[in-house]
C-alpha positions as CSV (number, residue, x, y, z in Angstrom):
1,X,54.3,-24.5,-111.0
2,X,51.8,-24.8,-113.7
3,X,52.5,-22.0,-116.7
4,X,49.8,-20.5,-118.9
5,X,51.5,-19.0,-122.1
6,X,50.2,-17.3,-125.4
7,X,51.8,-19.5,-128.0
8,X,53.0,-16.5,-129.8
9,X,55.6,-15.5,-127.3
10,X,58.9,-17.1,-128.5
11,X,61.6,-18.7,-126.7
12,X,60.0,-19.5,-123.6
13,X,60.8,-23.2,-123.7
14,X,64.6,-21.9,-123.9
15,X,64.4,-19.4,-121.3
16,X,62.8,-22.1,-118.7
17,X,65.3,-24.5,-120.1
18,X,66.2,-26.8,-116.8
19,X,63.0,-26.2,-115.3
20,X,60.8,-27.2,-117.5
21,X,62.9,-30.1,-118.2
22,X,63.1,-31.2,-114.6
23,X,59.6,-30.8,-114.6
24,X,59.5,-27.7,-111.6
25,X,57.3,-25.7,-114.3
26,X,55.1,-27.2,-117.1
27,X,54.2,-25.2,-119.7
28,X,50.9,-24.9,-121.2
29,X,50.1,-22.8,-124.5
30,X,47.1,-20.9,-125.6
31,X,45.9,-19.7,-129.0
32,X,42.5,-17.5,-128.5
33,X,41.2,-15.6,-126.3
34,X,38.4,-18.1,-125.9
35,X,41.0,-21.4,-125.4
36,X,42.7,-19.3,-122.3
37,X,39.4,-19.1,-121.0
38,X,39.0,-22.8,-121.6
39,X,42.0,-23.9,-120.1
40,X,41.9,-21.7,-117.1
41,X,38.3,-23.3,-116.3
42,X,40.0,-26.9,-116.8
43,X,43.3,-26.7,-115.7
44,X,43.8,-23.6,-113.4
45,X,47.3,-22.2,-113.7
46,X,49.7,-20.4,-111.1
47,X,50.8,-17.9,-113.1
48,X,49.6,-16.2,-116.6
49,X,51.6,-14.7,-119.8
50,X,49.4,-12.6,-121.9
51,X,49.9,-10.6,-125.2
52,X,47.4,-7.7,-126.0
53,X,45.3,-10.2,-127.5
54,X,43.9,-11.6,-124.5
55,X,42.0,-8.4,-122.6
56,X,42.0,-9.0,-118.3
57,X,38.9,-7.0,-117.3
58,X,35.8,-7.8,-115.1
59,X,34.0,-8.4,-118.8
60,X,36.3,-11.1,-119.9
61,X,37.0,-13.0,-116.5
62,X,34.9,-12.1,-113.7
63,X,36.6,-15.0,-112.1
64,X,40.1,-16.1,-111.7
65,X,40.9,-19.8,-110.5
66,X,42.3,-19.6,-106.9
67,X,45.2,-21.0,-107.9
68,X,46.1,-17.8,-110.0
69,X,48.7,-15.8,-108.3
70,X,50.2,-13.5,-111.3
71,X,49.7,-12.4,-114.7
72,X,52.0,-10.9,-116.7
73,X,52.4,-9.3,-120.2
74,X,54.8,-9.7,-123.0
75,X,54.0,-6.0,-124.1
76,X,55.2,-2.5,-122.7
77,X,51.8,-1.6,-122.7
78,X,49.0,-2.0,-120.2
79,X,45.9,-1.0,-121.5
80,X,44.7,-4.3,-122.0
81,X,45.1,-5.3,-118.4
82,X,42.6,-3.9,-115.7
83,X,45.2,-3.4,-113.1
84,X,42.7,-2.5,-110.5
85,X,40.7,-6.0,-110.9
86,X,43.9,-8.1,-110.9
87,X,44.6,-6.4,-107.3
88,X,41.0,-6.8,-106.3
89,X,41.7,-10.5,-106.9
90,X,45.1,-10.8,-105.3
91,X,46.5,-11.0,-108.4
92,X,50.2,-9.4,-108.8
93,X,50.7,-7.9,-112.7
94,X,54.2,-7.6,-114.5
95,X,54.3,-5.4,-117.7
96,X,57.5,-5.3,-119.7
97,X,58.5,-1.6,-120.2
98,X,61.0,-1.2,-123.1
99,X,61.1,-4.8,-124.2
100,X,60.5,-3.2,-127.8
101,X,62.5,-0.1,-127.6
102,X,65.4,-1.0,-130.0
103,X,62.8,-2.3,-132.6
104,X,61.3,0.6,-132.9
105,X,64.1,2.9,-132.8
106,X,65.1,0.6,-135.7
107,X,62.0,0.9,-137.5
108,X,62.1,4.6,-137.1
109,X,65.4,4.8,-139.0
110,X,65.0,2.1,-141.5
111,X,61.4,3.6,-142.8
112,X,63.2,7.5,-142.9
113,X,66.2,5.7,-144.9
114,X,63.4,3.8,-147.0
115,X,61.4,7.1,-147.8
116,X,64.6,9.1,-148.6
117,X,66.3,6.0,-150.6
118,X,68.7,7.6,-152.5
119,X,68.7,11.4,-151.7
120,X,70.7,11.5,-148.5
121,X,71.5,15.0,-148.9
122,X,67.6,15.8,-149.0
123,X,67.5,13.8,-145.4
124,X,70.5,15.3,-144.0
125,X,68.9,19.0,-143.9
126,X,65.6,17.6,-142.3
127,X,65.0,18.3,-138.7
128,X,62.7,15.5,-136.9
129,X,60.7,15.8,-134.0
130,X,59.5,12.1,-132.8
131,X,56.3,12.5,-130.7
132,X,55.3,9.6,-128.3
133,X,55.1,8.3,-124.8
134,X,57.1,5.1,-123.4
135,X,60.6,4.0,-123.3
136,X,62.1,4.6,-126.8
């Protein structure tokens, strides 16, 4: 199985450890949006791993290879993906819901500790209402 990855997700060499090594998937790595494009006309892959930076709509690849059977995203969010095109194309899509859920709970807390360094008590008496959609 032939891998397309943005070269900004870490660890995926770990994570496919054996079977990369045993040479069941090879792993390919993008930069741009304009080298995925690139590579998917030269070297179609089975299976995509996208960021936000690379946009899946009719605009950006009204073609897929054939060989394309599933893109997925590194991000919770989808709005960079139209889900409705991938389907057209018999493309399945995986999103990662949550995958960033501690680091922004621990961004929350560590810029409310930063902007109330050194008056505790001043935070203490605060009530906080956190307004968002997702899985934090």
């Amino acid at each position: 199985m032939h891998l397309l990855a943005d070269a900004h997700i870490p660890w995926l060499s770990f994570l496919l450890g054996e079977s990369e090594t045993a040479g069941h998937v090879r792993l390919s790595r993008y930069e741009t949006a304009e080298e995925l494009q690139d590579l998917l006309a030269r070297d179609p892959a089975d299976a995509l791993l996208i960021r936000t930076t690379a946009k899946m709509n009719r605009n950006t690849f009204p073609e897929f290879p054939a060989r394309l059977k599933c893109v997925a995203t590194a991000t919770a969010g989808t709005d960079h993906v139209d889900e409705k095109w991938l389907h057209e194309n018999g493309i399945q899509f995986f999103y990662s819901p949550g995958c960033n859920a501690r680091s922004v709970a621990e961004y929350v807390v560590t810029a409310l500790l930063k902007a109330y360094s050194g008056r505790w008590e001043t935070l203490r008496r605060k009530k906080i209402g956190i307004v968002g959609a997702g899985n934090t």
